[in-house]
C-alpha positions as CSV (number, residue, x, y, z in Angstrom):
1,X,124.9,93.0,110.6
2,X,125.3,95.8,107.9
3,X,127.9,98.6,109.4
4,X,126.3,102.0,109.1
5,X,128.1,104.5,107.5
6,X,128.5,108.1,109.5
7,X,128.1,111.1,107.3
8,X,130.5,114.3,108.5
9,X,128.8,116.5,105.3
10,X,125.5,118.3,105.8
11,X,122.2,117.1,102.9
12,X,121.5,119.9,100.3
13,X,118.1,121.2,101.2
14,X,115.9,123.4,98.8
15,X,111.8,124.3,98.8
16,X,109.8,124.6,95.6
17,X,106.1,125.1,95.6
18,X,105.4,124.0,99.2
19,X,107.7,120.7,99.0
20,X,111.0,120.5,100.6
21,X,113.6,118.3,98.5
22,X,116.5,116.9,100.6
23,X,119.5,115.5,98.9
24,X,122.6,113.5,100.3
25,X,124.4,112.5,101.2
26,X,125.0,109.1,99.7
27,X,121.6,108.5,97.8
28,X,119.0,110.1,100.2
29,X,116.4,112.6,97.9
30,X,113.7,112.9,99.6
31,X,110.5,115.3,99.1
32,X,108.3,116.8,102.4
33,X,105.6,118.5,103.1
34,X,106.4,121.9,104.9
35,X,105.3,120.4,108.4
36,X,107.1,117.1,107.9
37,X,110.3,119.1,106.9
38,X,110.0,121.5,110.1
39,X,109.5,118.7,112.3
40,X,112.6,116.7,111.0
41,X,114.3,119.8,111.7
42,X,113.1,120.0,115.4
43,X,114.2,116.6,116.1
44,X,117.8,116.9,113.6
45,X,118.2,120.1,116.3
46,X,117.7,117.9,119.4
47,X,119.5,115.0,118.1
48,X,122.6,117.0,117.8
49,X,122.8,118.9,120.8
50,X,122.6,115.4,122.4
51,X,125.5,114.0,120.3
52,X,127.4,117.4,120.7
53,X,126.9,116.8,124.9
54,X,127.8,113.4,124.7
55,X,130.6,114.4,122.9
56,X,131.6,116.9,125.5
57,X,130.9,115.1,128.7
58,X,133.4,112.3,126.7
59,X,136.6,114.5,126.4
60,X,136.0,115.9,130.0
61,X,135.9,112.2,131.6
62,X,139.7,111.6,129.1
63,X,141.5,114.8,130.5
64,X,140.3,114.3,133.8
65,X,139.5,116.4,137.1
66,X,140.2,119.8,136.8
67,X,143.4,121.2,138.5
């Protein structure tokens, strides 16, 4: 099993006659259409608010009830 690696920096992201180039980190450089590009970013928004509430509901459960 190949170990995935987590990014912690953001892709650089840039438009140019109606196609949206996305690159890094790593080797990603990808190209879009403008719906394909907004509906990545839909589910990019979704997919972190999840992680960030994970995230959140972890750290409560390690400090513990509230006093």
């Amino acid at each position: 099993m190949t170990k995935k690696t987590i990014y912690d920096e953001a892709s650089e992201v840039e438009a140019d006659n109606g196609v949206v180039t996305v690159k890094g980190p790593d080797e990603v450089d990808v190209r879009l259409t403008d719906d394909a590009a907004a509906e990545i970013s839909d589910r990019l928004l979704v997919g972190s608010m999840k992680a960030r509430g994970q995230k959140y509901q972890e750290e409560k459960k390690k400090k513990g009830p509230a006093q």
